[in-house]
C-alpha positions as MATLAB code, in Angstrom:
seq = 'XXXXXXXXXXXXXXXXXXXXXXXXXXXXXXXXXXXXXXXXXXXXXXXXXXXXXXXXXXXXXXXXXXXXXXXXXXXXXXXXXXXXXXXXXXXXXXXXXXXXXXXXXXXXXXXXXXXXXXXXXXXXXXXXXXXX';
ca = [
      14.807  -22.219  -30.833;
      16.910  -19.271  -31.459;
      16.633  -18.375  -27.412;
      18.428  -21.015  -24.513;
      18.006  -19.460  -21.114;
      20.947  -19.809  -18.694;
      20.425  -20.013  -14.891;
      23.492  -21.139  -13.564;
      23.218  -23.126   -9.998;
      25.745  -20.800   -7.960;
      22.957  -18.086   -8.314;
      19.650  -17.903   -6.229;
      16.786  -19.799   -8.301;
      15.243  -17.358  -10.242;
      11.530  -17.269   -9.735;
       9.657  -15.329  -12.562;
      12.419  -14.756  -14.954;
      15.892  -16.000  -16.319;
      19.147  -15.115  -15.447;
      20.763  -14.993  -18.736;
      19.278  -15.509  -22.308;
      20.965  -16.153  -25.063;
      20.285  -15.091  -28.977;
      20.859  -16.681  -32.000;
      17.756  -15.687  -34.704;
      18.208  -13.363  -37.584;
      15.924  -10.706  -36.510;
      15.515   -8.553  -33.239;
      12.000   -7.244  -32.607;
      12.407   -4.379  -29.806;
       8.723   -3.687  -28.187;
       7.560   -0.476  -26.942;
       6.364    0.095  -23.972;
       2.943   -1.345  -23.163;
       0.442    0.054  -20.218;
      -3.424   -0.827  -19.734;
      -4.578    1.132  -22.743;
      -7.700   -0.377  -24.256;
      -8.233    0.395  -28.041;
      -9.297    4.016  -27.719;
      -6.116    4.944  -25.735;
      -7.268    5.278  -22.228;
      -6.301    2.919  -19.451;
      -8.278    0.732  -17.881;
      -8.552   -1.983  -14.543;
      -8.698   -1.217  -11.178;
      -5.791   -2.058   -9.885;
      -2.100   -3.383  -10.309;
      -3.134   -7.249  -11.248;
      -5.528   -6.275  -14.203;
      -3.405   -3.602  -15.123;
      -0.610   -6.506  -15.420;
      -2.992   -8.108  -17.183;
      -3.962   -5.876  -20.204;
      -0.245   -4.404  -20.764;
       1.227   -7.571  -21.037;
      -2.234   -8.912  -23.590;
      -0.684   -5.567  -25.145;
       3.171   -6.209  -25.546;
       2.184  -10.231  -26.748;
      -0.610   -8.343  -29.489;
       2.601   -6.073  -30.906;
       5.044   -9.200  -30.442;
       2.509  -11.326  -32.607;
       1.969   -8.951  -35.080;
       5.633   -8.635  -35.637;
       5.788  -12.363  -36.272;
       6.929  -13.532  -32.395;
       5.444  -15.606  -29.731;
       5.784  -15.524  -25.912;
       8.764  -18.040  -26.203;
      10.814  -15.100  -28.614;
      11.157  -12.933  -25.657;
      15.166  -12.896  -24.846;
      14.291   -9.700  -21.999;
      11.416   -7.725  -20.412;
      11.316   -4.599  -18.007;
       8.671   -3.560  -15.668;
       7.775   -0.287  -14.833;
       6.151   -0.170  -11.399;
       5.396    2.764   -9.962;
       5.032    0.936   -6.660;
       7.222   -1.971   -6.217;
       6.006   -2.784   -3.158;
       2.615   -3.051   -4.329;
       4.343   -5.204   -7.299;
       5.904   -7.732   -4.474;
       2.581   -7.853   -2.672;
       1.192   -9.135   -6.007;
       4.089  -10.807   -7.870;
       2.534  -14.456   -6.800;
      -0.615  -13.113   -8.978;
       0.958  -11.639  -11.590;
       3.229  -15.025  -11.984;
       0.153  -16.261  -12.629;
      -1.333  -14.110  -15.336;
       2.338  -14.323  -17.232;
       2.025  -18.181  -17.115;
      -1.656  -18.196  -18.233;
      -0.528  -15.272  -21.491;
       3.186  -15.892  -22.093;
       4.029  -19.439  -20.437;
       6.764  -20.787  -18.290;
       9.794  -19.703  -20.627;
      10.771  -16.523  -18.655;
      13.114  -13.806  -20.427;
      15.911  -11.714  -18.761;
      13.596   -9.635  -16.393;
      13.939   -6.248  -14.314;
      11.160   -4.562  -12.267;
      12.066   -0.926  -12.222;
      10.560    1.732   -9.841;
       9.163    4.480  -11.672;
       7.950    7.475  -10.629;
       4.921    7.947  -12.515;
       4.367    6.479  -16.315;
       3.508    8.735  -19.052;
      -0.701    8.075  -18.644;
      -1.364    9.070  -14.900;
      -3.476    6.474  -14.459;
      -1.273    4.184  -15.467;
       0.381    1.329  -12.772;
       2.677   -0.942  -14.545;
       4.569   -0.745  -18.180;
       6.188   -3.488  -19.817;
       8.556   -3.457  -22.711;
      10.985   -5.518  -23.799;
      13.098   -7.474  -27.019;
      12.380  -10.536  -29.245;
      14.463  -13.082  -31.039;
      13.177  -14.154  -33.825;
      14.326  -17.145  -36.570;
];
Protein backbone atom coordinates (compact mmCIF):
# COMPACT_ATOMS: atom_id res chain seq x y z
CA UNK A 1 0.00 0.00 0.00
CA UNK A 2 1.61 3.14 -1.03
CA UNK A 3 -0.79 5.12 1.72
CA UNK A 4 -0.27 4.38 5.94
CA UNK A 5 -2.58 6.67 7.82
CA UNK A 6 -1.23 8.20 11.05
CA UNK A 7 -3.53 9.05 14.01
CA UNK A 8 -1.39 9.59 16.76
CA UNK A 9 -3.07 8.88 20.43
CA UNK A 10 -2.32 12.48 21.99
CA UNK A 11 -4.97 13.75 19.41
CA UNK A 12 -8.86 13.38 19.75
CA UNK A 13 -9.94 10.03 17.83
CA UNK A 14 -10.70 11.00 14.58
CA UNK A 15 -14.12 9.90 13.52
CA UNK A 16 -14.64 10.02 9.65
CA UNK A 17 -11.19 10.76 8.52
CA UNK A 18 -7.35 10.48 9.31
CA UNK A 19 -5.16 12.70 10.86
CA UNK A 20 -2.17 12.34 8.78
CA UNK A 21 -1.57 10.21 5.56
CA UNK A 22 1.35 9.38 4.28
CA UNK A 23 2.54 8.81 0.38
CA UNK A 24 4.80 6.66 -1.12
CA UNK A 25 3.34 5.55 -4.94
CA UNK A 26 4.77 6.83 -8.13
CA UNK A 27 1.85 8.68 -9.34
CA UNK A 28 -0.49 11.47 -7.83
CA UNK A 29 -4.02 11.55 -9.26
CA UNK A 30 -5.55 15.11 -8.13
CA UNK A 31 -9.60 14.90 -8.55
CA UNK A 32 -11.75 17.70 -9.44
CA UNK A 33 -14.34 18.72 -7.76
CA UNK A 34 -17.41 16.48 -7.77
CA UNK A 35 -21.24 17.75 -6.98
CA UNK A 36 -24.63 15.74 -7.68
CA UNK A 37 -24.44 16.08 -11.43
CA UNK A 38 -26.09 13.15 -13.17
CA UNK A 39 -24.79 12.43 -16.77
CA UNK A 40 -26.46 15.32 -18.55
CA UNK A 41 -24.90 17.92 -16.15
CA UNK A 42 -27.68 18.91 -13.91
CA UNK A 43 -27.84 18.08 -10.24
CA UNK A 44 -29.94 15.95 -8.75
CA UNK A 45 -31.38 14.54 -4.94
CA UNK A 46 -33.31 16.24 -2.62
CA UNK A 47 -31.34 16.96 -0.09
CA UNK A 48 -27.76 16.99 1.58
CA UNK A 49 -27.53 12.93 2.17
CA UNK A 50 -28.26 11.97 -1.57
CA UNK A 51 -26.44 14.79 -2.70
CA UNK A 52 -23.43 13.15 -0.56
CA UNK A 53 -24.31 10.33 -2.17
CA UNK A 54 -24.00 10.97 -5.99
CA UNK A 55 -20.81 13.42 -5.68
CA UNK A 56 -18.89 11.09 -3.91
CA UNK A 57 -20.34 7.85 -6.69
CA UNK A 58 -18.81 10.84 -8.85
CA UNK A 59 -15.22 11.54 -7.41
CA UNK A 60 -14.79 7.27 -6.95
CA UNK A 61 -16.11 7.05 -11.08
CA UNK A 62 -13.06 9.74 -12.01
CA UNK A 63 -10.68 8.03 -9.29
CA UNK A 64 -11.41 4.56 -11.05
CA UNK A 65 -11.03 5.66 -14.32
CA UNK A 66 -7.69 7.08 -13.51
CA UNK A 67 -6.62 3.66 -12.28
CA UNK A 68 -7.38 4.28 -8.19
CA UNK A 69 -9.62 2.78 -5.68
CA UNK A 70 -11.25 4.20 -2.51
CA UNK A 71 -8.15 2.97 -0.47
CA UNK A 72 -5.70 5.51 -2.95
CA UNK A 73 -7.24 8.48 -1.41
CA UNK A 74 -4.24 10.21 0.76
CA UNK A 75 -6.94 13.61 1.28
CA UNK A 76 -10.50 14.82 0.57
CA UNK A 77 -12.31 18.29 1.06
CA UNK A 78 -15.90 18.99 1.46
CA UNK A 79 -17.63 21.81 0.32
CA UNK A 80 -20.74 22.42 2.41
CA UNK A 81 -22.59 25.18 1.96
CA UNK A 82 -24.24 24.50 5.31
CA UNK A 83 -22.11 22.88 7.81
CA UNK A 84 -24.53 22.71 10.18
CA UNK A 85 -26.79 20.88 8.06
CA UNK A 86 -23.48 18.67 7.30
CA UNK A 87 -23.13 17.92 11.31
CA UNK A 88 -26.83 17.19 11.55
CA UNK A 89 -26.14 14.50 8.90
CA UNK A 90 -22.47 13.48 9.26
CA UNK A 91 -23.71 10.07 11.18
CA UNK A 92 -25.53 9.42 7.61
CA UNK A 93 -23.14 10.44 5.44
CA UNK A 94 -20.44 8.16 7.52
CA UNK A 95 -22.53 5.77 6.38
CA UNK A 96 -22.81 6.25 2.66
CA UNK A 97 -18.71 6.78 2.63
CA UNK A 98 -18.38 3.32 4.34
CA UNK A 99 -20.96 1.63 2.04
CA UNK A 100 -18.86 3.56 -1.47
CA UNK A 101 -15.30 4.16 -0.26
CA UNK A 102 -14.81 1.88 3.00
CA UNK A 103 -13.33 2.37 6.39
CA UNK A 104 -9.77 3.66 5.17
CA UNK A 105 -10.45 7.43 5.70
CA UNK A 106 -8.03 10.09 3.95
CA UNK A 107 -6.83 13.46 5.42
CA UNK A 108 -10.33 15.21 5.50
CA UNK A 109 -11.64 18.97 5.79
CA UNK A 110 -15.31 20.10 5.61
CA UNK A 111 -15.17 23.63 4.36
CA UNK A 112 -18.08 26.17 4.50
CA UNK A 113 -18.82 27.50 1.25
CA UNK A 114 -20.87 30.02 0.28
CA UNK A 115 -22.59 28.74 -2.62
CA UNK A 116 -20.93 26.04 -5.23
CA UNK A 117 -20.67 26.84 -8.78
CA UNK A 118 -24.35 24.87 -9.77
CA UNK A 119 -26.94 26.70 -7.45
CA UNK A 120 -28.52 23.81 -6.74
CA UNK A 121 -25.76 22.27 -5.67
CA UNK A 122 -25.22 21.22 -1.58
CA UNK A 123 -22.00 19.49 -1.11
CA UNK A 124 -18.61 19.19 -3.40
CA UNK A 125 -15.96 16.84 -2.86
CA UNK A 126 -12.51 16.79 -4.30
CA UNK A 127 -9.56 15.51 -3.32
CA UNK A 128 -5.83 13.53 -4.23
CA UNK A 129 -4.82 9.88 -4.92
CA UNK A 130 -1.72 7.82 -4.42
CA UNK A 131 -1.25 5.53 -6.67
CA UNK A 132 1.60 2.44 -7.10
Amino acid sequence: MPLRRVNPAELSPPTGFSHAVTATGSRLVFLAGQTSLDGDGKVVGAGLPAQFERALTNLLTALRHAGGTPADLARVTVYATDVADYREHAPELGRIWRRLAGRDYPAMAVVGAVRLWDDQALVELDGVAVLD
